[in-house]
MMTF fields as JSON, N, C-alpha, C and O atoms, coordinates in Angstrom:
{
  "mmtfVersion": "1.0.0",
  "mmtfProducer": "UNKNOWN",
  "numBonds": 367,
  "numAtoms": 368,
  "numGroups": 92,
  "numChains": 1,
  "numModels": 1,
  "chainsPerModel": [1],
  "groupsPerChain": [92],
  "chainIdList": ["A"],
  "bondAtomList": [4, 2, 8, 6, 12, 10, 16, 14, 20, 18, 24, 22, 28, 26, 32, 30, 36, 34, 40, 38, 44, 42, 48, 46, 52, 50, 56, 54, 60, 58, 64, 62, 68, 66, 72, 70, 76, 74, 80, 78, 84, 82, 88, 86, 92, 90, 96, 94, 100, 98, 104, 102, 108, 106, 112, 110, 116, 114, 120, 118, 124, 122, 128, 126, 132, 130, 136, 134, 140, 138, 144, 142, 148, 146, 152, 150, 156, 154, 160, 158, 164, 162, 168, 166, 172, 170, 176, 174, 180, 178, 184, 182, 188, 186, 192, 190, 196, 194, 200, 198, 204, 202, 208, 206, 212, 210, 216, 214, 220, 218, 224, 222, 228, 226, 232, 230, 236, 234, 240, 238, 244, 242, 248, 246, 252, 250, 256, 254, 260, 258, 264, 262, 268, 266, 272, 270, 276, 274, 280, 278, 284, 282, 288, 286, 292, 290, 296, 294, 300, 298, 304, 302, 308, 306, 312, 310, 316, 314, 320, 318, 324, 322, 328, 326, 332, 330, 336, 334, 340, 338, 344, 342, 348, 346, 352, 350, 356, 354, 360, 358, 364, 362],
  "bondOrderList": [1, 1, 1, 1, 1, 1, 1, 1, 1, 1, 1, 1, 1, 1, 1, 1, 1, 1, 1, 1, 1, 1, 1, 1, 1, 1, 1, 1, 1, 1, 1, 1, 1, 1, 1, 1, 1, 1, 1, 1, 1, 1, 1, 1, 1, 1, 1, 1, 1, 1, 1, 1, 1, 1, 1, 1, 1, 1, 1, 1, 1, 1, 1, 1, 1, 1, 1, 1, 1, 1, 1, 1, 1, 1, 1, 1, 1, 1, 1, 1, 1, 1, 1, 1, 1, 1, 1, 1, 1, 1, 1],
  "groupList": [{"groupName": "UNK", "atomNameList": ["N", "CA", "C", "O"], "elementList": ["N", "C", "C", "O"], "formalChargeList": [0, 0, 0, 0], "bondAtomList": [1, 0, 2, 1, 3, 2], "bondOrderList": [1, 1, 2], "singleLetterCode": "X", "chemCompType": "L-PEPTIDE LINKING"}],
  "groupTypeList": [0, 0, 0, 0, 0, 0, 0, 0, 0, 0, 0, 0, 0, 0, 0, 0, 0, 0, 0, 0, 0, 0, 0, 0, 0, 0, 0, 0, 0, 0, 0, 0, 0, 0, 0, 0, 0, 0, 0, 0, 0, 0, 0, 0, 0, 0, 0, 0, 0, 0, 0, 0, 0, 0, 0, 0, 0, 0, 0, 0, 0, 0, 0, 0, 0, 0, 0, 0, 0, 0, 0, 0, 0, 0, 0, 0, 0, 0, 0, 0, 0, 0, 0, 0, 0, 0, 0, 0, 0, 0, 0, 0],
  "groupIdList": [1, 2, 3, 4, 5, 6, 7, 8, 9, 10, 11, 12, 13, 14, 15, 16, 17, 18, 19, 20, 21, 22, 23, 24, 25, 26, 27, 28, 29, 30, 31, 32, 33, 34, 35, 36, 37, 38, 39, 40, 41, 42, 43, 44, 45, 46, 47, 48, 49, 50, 51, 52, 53, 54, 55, 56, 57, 58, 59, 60, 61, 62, 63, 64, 65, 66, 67, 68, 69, 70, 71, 72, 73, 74, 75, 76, 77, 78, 79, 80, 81, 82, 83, 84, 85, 86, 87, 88, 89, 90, 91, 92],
  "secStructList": [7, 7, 7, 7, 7, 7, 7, 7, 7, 7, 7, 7, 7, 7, 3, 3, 7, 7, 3, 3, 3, 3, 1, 1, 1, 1, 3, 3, 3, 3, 7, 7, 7, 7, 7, 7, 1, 1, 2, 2, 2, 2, 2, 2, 2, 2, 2, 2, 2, 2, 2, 2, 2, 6, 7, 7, 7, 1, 6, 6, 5, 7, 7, 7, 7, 7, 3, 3, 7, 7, 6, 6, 6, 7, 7, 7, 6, 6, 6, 6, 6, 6, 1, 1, 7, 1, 7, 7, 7, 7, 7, 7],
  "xCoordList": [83.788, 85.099, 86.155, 86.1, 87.212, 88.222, 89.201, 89.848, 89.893, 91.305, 92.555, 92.764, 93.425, 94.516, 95.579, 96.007, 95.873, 96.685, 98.352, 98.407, 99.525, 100.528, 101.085, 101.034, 101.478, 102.527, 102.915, 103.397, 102.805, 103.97, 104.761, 104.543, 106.048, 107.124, 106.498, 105.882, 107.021, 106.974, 108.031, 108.969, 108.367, 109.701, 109.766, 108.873, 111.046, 111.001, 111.913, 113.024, 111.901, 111.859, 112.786, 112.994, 113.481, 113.987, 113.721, 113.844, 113.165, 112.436, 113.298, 114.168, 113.077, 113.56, 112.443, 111.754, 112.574, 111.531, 111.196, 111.105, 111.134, 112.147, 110.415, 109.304, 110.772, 109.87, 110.657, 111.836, 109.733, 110.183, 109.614, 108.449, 109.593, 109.325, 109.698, 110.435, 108.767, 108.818, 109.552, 109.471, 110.204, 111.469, 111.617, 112.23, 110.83, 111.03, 110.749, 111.468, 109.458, 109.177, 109.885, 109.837, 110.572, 111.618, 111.326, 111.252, 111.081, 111.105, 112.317, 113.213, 112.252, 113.815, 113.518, 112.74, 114.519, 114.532, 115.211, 116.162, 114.722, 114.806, 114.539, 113.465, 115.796, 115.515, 116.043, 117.043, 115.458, 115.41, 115.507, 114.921, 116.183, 116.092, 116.293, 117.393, 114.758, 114.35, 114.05, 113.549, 114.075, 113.644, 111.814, 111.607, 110.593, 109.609, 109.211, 109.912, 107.935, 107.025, 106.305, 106.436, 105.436, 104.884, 104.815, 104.571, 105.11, 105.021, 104.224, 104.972, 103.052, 102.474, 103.118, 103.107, 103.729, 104.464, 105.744, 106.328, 106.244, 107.646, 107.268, 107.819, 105.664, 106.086, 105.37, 105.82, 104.519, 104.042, 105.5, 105.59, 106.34, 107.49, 108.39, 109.36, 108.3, 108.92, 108.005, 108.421, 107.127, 106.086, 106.61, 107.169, 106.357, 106.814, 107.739, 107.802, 108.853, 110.325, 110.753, 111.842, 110.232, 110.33, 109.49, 109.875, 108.385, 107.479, 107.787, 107.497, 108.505, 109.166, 110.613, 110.746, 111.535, 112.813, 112.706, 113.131, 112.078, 111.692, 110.747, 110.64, 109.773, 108.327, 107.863, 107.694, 107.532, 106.597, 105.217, 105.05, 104.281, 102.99, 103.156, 104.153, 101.896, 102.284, 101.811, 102.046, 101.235, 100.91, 102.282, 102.626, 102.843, 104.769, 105.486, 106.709, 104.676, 105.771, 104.866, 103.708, 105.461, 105.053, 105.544, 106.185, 105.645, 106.034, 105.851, 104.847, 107.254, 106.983, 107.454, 107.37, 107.827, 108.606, 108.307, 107.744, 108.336, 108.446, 108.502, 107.634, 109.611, 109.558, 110.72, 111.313, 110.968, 111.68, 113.006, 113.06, 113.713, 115.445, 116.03, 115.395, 116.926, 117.89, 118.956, 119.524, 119.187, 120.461, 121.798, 122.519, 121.796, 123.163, 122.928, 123.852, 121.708, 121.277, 121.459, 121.655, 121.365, 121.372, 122.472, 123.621, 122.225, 123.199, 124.024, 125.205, 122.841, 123.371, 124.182, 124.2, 124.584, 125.904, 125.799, 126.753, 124.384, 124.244, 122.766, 122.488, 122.134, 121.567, 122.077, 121.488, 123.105, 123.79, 124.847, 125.468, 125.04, 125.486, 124.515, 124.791, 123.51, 122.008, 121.268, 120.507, 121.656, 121.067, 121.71, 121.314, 122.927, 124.196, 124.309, 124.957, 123.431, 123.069, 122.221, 121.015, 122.533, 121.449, 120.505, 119.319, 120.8, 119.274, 119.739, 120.751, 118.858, 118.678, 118.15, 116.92, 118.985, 118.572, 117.965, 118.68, 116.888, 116.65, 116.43, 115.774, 117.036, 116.822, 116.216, 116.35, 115.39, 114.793, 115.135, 114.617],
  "yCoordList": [137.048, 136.823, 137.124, 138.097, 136.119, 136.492, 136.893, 136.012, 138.047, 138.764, 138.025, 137.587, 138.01, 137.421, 138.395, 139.378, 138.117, 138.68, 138.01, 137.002, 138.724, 138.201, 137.499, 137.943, 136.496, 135.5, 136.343, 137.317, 136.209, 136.8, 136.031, 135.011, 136.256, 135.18, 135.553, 136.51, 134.187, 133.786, 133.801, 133.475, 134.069, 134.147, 132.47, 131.846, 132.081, 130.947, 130.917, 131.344, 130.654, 130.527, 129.617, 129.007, 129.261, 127.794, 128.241, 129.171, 126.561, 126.536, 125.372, 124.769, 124.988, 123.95, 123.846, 124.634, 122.256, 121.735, 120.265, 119.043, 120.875, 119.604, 118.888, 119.342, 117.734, 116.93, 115.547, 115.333, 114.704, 113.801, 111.941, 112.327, 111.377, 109.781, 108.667, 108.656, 107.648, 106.586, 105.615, 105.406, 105.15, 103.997, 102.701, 102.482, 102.168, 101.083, 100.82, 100.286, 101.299, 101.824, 102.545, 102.445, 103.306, 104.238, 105.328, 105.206, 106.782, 108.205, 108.675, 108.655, 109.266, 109.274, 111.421, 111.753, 112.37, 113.37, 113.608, 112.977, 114.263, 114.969, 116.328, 116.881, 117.072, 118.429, 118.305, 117.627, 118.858, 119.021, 120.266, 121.099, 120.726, 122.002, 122.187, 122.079, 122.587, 123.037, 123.868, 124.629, 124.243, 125.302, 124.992, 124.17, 125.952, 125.944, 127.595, 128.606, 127.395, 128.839, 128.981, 130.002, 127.955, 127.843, 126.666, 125.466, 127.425, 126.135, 124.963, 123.985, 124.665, 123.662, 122.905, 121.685, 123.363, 122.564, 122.446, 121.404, 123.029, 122.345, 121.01, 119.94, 121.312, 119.957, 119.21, 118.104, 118.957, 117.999, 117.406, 116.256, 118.256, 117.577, 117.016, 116.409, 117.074, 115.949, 115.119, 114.221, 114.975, 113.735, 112.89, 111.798, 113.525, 112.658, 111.854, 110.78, 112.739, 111.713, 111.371, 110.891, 111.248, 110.48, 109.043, 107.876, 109.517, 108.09, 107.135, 105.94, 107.964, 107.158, 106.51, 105.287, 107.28, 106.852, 105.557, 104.491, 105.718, 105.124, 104.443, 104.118, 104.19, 103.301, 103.507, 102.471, 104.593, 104.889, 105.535, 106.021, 105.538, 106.462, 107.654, 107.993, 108.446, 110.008, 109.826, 110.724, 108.909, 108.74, 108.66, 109.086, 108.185, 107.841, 108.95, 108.93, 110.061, 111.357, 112.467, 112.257, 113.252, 114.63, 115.772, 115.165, 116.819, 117.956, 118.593, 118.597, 119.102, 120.133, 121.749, 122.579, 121.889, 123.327, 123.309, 122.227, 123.882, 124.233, 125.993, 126.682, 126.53, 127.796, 128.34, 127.434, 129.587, 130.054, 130.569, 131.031, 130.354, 130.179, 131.465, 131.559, 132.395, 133.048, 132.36, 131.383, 133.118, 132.479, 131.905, 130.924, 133.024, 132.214, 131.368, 130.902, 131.088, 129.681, 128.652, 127.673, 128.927, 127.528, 126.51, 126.943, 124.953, 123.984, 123.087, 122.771, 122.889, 122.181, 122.973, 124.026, 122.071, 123.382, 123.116, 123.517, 122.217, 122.446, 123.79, 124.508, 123.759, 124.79, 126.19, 127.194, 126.258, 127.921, 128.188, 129.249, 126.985, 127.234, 127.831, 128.364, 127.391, 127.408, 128.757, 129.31, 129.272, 130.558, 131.775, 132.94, 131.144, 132.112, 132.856, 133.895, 132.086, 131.915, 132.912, 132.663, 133.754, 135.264, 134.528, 134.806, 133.678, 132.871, 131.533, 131.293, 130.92, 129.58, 129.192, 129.196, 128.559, 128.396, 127.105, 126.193, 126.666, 124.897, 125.108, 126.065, 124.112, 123.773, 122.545, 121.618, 122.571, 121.442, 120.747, 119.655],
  "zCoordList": [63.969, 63.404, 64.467, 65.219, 64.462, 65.629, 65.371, 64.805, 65.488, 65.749, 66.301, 67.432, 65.04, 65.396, 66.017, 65.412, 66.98, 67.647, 68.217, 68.923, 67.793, 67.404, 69.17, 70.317, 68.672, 70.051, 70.59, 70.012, 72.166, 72.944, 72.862, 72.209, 73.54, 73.665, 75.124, 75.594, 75.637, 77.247, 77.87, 77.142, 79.063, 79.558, 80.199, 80.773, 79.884, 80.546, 82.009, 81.695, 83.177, 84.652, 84.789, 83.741, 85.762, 86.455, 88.058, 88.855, 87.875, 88.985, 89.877, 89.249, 91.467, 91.599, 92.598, 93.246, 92.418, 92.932, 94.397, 94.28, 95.22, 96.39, 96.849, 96.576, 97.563, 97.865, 97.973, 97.693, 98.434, 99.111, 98.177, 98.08, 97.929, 97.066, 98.168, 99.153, 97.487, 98.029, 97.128, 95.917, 97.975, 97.214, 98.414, 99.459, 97.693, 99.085, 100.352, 101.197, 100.459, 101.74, 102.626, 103.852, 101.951, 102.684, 101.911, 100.688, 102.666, 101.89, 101.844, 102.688, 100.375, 100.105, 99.305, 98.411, 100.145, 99.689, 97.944, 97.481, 97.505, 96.306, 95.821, 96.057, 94.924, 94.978, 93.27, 93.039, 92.351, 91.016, 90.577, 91.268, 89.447, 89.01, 87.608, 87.064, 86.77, 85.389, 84.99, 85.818, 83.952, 83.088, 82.356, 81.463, 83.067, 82.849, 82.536, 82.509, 82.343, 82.103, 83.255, 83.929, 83.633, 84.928, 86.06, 85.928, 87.193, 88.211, 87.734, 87.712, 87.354, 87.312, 86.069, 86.234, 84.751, 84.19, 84.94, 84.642, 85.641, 86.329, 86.938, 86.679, 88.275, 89.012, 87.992, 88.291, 86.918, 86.169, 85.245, 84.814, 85.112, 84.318, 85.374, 84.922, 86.557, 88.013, 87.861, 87.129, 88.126, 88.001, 86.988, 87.09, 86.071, 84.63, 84.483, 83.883, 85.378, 85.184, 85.846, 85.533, 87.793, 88.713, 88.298, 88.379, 87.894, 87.591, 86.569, 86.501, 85.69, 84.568, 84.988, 85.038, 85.244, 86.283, 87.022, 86.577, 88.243, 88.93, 89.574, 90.757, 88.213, 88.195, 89.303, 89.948, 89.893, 90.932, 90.564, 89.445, 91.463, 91.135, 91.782, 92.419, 91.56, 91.788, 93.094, 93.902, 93.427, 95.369, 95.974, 97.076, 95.278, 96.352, 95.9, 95.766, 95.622, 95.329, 96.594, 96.954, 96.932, 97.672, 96.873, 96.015, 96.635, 96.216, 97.927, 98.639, 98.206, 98.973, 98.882, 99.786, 97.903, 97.5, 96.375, 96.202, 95.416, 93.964, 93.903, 94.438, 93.2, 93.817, 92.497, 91.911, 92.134, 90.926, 91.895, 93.034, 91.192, 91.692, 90.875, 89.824, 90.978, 90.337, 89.942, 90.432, 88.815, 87.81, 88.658, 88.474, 89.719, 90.626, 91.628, 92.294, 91.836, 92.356, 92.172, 92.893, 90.495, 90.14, 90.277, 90.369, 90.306, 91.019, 89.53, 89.383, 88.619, 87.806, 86.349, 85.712, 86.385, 85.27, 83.927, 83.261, 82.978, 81.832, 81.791, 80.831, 83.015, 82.862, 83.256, 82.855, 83.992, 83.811, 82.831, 82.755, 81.961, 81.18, 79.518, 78.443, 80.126, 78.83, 79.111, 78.317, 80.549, 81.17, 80.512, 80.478, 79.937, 79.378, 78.168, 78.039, 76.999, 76.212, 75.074, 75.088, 74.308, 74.05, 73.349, 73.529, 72.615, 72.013, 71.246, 70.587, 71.508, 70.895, 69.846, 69.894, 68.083, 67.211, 66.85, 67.268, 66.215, 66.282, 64.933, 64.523, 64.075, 62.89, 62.803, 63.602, 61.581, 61.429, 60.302, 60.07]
}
């Protein structure tokens, strides 16, 4: 019989994530910055929306950084504004 044992909450991270894509036979730099739990869902959620964006495969992408950023790092201003935040309600 297995023991239920109650949720942690997870801390969630922002990460940013730089690397380089192919657009035309030309490599074209890119630096992104999200809110994940772990590196490997950060760069799998770049994958996702470079390839979707810009109908590329994950061969015309590189990842070369992926790395966790501090709050005053951050560049884009709906996520330090979401960093700001004591908690988040979702109704359904």
């Amino acid at each position: 019989m297995r023991t239920t044992e109650p949720r942690r909450m997870t801390e969630v991270k922002i990460y940013r994530v730089q690397g380089i894509m192919k657009i035309k036979n030309r490599w074209q730099k890119f630096s992104i910055e999200l809110p994940a739990v772990k590196t490997v869902d950060a760069i799998e959620r770049v994958y996702t929306w470079l390839c979707s964006r810009h109908k590329l495969t994950r061969r015309d992408i590189r990842i070369l950084d992926a790395r966790v950023i501090s709050p005053e790092e951050v560049r884009r201003k709906e996520l330090s504004q979401l960093l700001m935040l004591d908690k988040i309600v979702k109704f359904y």
